[in-house]
MITIMI-432945 format. One record per residue: residue number from 1; residue in three letters; x, y, z of N, C-alpha, C in turn. Coordinates in Angstrom, 1 decimal, decimal comma. Each point is the difference from the previous one (the first is absolute). Layout:
<rs>
+-----+------+--------+---------+--------+---------+----------+--------+--------+---------+--------+
:  nr : rest : n.east : n.north :   n.up : ca.east : ca.north :  ca.up : c.east : c.north :   c.up :
+-----+------+--------+---------+--------+---------+----------+--------+--------+---------+--------+
: NUM :  ALA :      X :       Y :      Z :       X :        Y :      Z :      X :       Y :      Z :
...
+-----+------+--------+---------+--------+---------+----------+--------+--------+---------+--------+
</rs>
This chain:
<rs>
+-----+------+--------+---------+--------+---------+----------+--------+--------+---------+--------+
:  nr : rest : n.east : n.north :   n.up : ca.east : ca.north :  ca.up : c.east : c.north :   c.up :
+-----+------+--------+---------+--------+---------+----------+--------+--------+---------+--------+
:   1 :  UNK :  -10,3 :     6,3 :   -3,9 :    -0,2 :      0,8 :    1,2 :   -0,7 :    -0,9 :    1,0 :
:   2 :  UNK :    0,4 :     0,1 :    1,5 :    -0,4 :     -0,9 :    0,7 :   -1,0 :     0,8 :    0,0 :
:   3 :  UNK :   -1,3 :    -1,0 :    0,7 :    -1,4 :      0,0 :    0,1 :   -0,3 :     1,3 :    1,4 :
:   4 :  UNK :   -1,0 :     0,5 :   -0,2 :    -0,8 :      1,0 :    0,9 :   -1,3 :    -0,8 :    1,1 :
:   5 :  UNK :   -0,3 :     0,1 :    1,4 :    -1,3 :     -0,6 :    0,0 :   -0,7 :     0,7 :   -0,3 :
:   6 :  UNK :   -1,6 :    -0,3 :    0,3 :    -1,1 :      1,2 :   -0,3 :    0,0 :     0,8 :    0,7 :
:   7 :  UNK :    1,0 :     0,3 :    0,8 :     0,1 :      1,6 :    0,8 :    0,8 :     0,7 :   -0,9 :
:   8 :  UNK :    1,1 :    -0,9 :   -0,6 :     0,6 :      0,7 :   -0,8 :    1,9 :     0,1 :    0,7 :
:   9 :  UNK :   -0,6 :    -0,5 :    1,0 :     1,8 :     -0,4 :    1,0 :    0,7 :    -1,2 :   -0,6 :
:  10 :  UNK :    0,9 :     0,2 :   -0,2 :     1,1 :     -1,4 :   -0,2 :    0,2 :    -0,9 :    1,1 :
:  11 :  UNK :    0,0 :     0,8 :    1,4 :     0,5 :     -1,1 :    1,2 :   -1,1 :     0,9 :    1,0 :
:  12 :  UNK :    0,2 :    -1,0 :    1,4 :    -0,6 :      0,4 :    1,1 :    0,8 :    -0,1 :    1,2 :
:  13 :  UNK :   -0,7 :     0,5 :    0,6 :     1,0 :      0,0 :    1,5 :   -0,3 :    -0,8 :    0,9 :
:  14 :  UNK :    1,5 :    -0,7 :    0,6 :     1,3 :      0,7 :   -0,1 :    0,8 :    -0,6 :   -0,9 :
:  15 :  UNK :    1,0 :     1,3 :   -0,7 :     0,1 :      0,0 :   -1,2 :    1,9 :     0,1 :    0,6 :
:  16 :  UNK :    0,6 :    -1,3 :   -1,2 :     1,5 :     -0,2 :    0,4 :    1,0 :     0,6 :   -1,5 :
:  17 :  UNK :    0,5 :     0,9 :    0,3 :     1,2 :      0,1 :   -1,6 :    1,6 :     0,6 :    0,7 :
:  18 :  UNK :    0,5 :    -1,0 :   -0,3 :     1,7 :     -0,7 :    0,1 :    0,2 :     1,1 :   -1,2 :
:  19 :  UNK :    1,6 :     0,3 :    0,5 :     0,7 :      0,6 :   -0,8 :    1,5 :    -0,9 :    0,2 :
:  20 :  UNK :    0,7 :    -0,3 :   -0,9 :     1,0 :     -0,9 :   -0,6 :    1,4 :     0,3 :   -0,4 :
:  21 :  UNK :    0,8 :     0,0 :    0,4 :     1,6 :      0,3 :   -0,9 :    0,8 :    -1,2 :    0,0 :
:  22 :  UNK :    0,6 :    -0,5 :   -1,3 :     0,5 :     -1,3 :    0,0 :    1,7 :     0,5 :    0,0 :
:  23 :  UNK :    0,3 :    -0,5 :    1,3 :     1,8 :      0,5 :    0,3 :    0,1 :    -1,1 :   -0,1 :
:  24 :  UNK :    1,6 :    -0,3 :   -0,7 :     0,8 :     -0,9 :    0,4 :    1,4 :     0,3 :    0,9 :
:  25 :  UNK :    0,4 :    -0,9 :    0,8 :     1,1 :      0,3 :    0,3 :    1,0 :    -1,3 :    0,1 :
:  26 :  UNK :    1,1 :     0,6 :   -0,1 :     1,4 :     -0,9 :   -0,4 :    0,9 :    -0,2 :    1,2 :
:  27 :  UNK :    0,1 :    -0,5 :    0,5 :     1,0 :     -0,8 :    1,0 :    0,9 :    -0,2 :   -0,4 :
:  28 :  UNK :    1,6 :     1,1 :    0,3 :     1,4 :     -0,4 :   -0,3 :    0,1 :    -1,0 :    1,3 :
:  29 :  UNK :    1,5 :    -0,4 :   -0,4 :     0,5 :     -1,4 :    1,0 :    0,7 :     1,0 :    1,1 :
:  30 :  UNK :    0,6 :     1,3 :   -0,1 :    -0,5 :      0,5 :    1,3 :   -0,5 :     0,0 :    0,8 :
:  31 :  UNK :   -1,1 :    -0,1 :    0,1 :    -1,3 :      0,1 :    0,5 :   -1,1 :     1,4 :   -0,6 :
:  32 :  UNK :    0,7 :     1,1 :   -0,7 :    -0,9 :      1,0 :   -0,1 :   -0,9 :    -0,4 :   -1,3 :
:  33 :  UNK :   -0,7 :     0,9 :   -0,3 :    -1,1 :      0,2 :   -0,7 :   -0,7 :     1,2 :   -1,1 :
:  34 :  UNK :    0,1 :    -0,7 :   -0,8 :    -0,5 :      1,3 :   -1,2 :   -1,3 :    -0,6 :   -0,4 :
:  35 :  UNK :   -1,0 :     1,3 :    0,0 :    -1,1 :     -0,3 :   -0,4 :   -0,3 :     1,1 :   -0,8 :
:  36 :  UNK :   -1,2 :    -0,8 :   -1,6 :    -0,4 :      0,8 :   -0,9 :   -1,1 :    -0,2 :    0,0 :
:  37 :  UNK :   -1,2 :     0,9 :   -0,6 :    -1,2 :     -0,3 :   -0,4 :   -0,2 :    -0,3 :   -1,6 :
:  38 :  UNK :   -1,0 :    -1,2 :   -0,2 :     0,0 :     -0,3 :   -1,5 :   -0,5 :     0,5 :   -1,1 :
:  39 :  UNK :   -0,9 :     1,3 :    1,0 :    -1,1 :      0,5 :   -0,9 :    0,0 :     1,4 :    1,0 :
:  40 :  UNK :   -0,1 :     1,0 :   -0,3 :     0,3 :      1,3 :    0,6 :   -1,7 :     0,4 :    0,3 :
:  41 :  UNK :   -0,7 :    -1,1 :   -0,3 :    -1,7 :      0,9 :    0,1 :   -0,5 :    -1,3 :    1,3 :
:  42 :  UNK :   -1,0 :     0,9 :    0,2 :    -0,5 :     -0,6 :    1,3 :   -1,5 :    -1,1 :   -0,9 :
:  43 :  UNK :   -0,2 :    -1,1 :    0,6 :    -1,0 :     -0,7 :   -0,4 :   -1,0 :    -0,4 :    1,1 :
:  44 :  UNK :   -1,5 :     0,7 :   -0,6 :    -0,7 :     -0,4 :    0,9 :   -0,9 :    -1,3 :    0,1 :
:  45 :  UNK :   -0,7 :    -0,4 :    1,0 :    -0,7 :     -0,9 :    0,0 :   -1,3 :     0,0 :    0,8 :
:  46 :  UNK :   -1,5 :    -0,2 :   -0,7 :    -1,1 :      0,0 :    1,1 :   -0,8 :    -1,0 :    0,1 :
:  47 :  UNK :   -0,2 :     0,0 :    1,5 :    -0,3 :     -1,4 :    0,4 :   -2,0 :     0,6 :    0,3 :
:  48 :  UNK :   -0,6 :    -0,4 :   -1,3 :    -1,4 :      0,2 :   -0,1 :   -1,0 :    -1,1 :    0,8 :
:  49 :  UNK :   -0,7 :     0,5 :    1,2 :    -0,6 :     -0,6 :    0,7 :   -1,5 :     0,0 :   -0,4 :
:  50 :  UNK :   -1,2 :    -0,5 :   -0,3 :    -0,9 :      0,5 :   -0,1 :   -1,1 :    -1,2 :    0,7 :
:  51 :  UNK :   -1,2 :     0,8 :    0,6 :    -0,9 :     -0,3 :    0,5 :   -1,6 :     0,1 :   -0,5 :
:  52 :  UNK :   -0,9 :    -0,5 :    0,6 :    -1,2 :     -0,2 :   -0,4 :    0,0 :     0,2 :   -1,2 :
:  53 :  UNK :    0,3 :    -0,5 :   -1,1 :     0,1 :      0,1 :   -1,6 :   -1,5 :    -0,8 :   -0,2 :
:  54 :  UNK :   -1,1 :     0,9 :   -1,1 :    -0,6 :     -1,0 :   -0,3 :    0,3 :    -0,8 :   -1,2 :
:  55 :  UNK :   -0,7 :    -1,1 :   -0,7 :     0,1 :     -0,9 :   -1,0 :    0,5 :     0,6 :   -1,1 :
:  56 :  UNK :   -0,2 :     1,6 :   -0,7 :     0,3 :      0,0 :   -1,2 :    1,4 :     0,8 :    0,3 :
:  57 :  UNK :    0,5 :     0,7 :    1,3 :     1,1 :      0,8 :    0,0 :    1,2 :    -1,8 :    0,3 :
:  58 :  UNK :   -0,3 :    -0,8 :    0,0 :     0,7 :     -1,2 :    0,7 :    0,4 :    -0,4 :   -1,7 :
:  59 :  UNK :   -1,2 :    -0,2 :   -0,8 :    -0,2 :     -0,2 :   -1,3 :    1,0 :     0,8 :   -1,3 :
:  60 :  UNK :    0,0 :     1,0 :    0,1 :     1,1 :      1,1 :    0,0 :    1,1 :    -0,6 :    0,3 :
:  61 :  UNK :    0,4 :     0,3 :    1,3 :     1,4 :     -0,4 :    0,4 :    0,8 :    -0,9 :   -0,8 :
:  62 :  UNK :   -0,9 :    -1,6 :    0,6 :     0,3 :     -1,4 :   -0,9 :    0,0 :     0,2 :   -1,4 :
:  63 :  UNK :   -0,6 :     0,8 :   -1,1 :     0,1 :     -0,1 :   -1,3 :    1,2 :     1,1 :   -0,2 :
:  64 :  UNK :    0,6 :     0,9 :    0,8 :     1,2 :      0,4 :   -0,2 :    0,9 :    -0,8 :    0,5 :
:  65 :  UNK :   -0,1 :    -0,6 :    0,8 :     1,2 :     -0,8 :    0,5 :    0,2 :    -1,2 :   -1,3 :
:  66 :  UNK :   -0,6 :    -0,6 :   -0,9 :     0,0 :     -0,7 :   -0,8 :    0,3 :     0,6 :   -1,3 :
:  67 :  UNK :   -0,8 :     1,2 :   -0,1 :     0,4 :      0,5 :   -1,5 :    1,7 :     0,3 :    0,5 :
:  68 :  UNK :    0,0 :     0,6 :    0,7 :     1,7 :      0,5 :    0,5 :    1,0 :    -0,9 :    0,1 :
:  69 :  UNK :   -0,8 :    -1,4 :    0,5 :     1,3 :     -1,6 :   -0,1 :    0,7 :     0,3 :    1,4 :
:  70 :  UNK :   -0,7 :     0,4 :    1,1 :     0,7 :     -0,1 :    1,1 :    1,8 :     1,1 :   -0,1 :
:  71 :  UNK :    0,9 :    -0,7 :    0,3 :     0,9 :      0,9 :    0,1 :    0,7 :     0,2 :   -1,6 :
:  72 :  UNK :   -0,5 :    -0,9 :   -1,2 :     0,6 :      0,6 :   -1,1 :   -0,5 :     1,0 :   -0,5 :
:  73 :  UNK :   -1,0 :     0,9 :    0,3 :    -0,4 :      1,1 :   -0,8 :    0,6 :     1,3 :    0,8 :
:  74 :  UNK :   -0,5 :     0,8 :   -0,8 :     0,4 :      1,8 :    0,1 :   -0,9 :     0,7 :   -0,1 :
:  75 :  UNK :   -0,4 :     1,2 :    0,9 :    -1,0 :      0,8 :    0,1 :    0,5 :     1,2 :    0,7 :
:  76 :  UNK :   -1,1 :     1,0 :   -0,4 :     0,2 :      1,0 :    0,7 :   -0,6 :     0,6 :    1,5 :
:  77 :  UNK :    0,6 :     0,3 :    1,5 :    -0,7 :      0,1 :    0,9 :    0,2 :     1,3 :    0,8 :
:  78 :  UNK :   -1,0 :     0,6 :    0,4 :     0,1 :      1,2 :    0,5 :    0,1 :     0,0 :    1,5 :
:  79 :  UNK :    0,6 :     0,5 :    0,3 :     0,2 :      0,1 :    1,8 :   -0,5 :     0,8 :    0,6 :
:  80 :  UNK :   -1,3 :    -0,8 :    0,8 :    -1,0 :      0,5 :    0,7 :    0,5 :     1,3 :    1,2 :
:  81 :  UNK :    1,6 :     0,5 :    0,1 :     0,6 :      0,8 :    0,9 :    0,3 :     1,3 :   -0,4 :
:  82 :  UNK :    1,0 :    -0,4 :   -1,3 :    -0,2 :      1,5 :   -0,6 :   -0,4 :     0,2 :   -1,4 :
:  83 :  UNK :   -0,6 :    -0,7 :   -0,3 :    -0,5 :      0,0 :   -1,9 :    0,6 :    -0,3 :   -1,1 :
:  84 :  UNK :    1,3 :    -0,9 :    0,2 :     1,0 :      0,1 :   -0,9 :   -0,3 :    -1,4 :   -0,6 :
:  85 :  UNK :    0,0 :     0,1 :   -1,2 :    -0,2 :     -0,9 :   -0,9 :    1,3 :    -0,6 :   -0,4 :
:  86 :  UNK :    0,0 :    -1,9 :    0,3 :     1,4 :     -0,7 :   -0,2 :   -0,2 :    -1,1 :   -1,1 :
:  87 :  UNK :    0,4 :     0,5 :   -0,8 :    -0,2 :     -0,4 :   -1,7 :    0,2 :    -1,6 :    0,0 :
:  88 :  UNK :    0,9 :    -0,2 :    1,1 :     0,4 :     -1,4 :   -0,9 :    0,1 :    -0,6 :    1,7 :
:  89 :  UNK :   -1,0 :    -0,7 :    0,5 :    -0,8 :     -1,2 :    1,4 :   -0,1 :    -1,1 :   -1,0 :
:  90 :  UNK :    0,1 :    -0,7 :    1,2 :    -0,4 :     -1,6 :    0,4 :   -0,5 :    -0,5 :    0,9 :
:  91 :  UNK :   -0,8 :    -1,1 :   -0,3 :    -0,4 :     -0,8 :    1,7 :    1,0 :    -0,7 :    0,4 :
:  92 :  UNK :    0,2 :    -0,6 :    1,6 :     0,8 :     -0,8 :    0,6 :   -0,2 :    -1,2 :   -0,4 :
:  93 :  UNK :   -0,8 :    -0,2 :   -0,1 :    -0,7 :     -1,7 :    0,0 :   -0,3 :    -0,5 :   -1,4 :
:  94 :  UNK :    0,2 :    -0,9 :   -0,2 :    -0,8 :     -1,0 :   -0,7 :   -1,8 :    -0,5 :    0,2 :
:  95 :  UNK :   -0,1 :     0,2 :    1,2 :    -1,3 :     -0,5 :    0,4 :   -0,6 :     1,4 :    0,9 :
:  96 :  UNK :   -1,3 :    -0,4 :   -0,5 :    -1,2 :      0,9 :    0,5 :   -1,2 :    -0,8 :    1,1 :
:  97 :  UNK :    0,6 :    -0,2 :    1,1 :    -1,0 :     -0,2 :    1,0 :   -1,3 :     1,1 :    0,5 :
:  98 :  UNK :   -1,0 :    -0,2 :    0,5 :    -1,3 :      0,6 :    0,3 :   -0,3 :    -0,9 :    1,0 :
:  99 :  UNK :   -1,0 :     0,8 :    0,5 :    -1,3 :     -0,8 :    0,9 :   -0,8 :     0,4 :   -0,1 :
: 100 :  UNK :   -1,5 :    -0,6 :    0,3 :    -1,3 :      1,3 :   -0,5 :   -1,1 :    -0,8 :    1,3 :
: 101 :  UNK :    0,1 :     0,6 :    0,9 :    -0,3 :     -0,5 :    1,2 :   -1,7 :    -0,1 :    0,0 :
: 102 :  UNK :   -1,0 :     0,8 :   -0,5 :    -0,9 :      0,4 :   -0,4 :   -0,2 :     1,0 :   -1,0 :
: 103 :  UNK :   -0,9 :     1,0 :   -0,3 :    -0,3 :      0,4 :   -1,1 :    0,5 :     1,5 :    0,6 :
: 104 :  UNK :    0,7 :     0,7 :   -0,7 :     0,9 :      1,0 :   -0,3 :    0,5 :     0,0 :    1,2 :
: 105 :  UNK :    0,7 :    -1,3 :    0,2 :     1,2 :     -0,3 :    1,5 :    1,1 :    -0,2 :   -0,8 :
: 106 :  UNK :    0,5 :     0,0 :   -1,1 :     1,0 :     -0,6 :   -0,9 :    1,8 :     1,0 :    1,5 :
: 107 :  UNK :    0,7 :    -1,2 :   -0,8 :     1,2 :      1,0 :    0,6 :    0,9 :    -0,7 :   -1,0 :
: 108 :  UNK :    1,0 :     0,7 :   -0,4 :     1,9 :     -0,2 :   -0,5 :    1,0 :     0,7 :    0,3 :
: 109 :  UNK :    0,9 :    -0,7 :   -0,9 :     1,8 :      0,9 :    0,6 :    0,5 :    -0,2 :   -1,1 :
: 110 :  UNK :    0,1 :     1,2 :   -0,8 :     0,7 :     -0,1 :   -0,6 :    1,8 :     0,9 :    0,1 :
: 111 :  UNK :    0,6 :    -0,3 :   -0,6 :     1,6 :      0,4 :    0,1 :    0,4 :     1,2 :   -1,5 :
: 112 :  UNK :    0,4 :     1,2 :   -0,3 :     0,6 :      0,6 :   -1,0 :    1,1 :     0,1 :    0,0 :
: 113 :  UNK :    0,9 :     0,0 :   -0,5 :     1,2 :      0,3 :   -0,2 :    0,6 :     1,0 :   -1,4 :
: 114 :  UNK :    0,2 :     0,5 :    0,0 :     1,0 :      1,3 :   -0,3 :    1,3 :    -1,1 :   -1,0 :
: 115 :  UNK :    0,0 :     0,6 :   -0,8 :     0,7 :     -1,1 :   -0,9 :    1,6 :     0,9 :   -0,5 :
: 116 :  UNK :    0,9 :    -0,3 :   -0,6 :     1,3 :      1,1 :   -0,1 :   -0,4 :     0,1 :   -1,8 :
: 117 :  UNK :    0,0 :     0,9 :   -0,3 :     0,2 :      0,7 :   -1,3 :    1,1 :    -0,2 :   -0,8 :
+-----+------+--------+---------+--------+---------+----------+--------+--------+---------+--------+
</rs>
């Protein structure tokens, strides 16, 4: 399960979630065009912003980003919009950047993604 801060929020504002459909389309030597989708379900994606984090919510983060292995792990994440729990996330990244500008100035970005079943 991804991590909560001590408010108990997953993200802060302003808060970004993409929604996704993977079409292809096929080019006859006509010129027209047939297009399918590869996957009939929509995939989301949230782009987690977070500010003034102090030392142990930053601490948190980085020891999930590591127990999780960056984008090879699987977890469960709840969407802070309408409560729906999506069994099977991942992170974008491989790497976990921060800054911690002073003391509970921390900031990151992290990326989720919505994975196909």
């Amino acid at each position: 399960m991804f991590p909560t801060l001590k408010t108990g929020a997953v993200m802060q504002y302003p808060a970004k979630r993409t929604l996704q459909f993977n079409t292809d389309t096929i080019r006859f030597l006509d010129g027209t065009e047939q297009r399918f989708r590869e996957n009939p379900s929509v995939l989301h994606r949230w782009t987690i912003q977070l500010d003034l984090l102090d030392e142990s919510e930053l601490a948190t983060l980085d020891q999930f980003f590591v127990s999780d292995q960056g984008r090879f792990g699987s977890f469960s994440f709840t969407d802070p919009w309408d409560g729906t729990v999506y069994p099977n996330c991942s992170l974008a990244a491989d790497t976990f950047g921060f800054q911690l500008k002073a003391e509970m100035r921390g900031k990151t970005t992290l990326t989720v993604c919505q994975n196909r079943t």
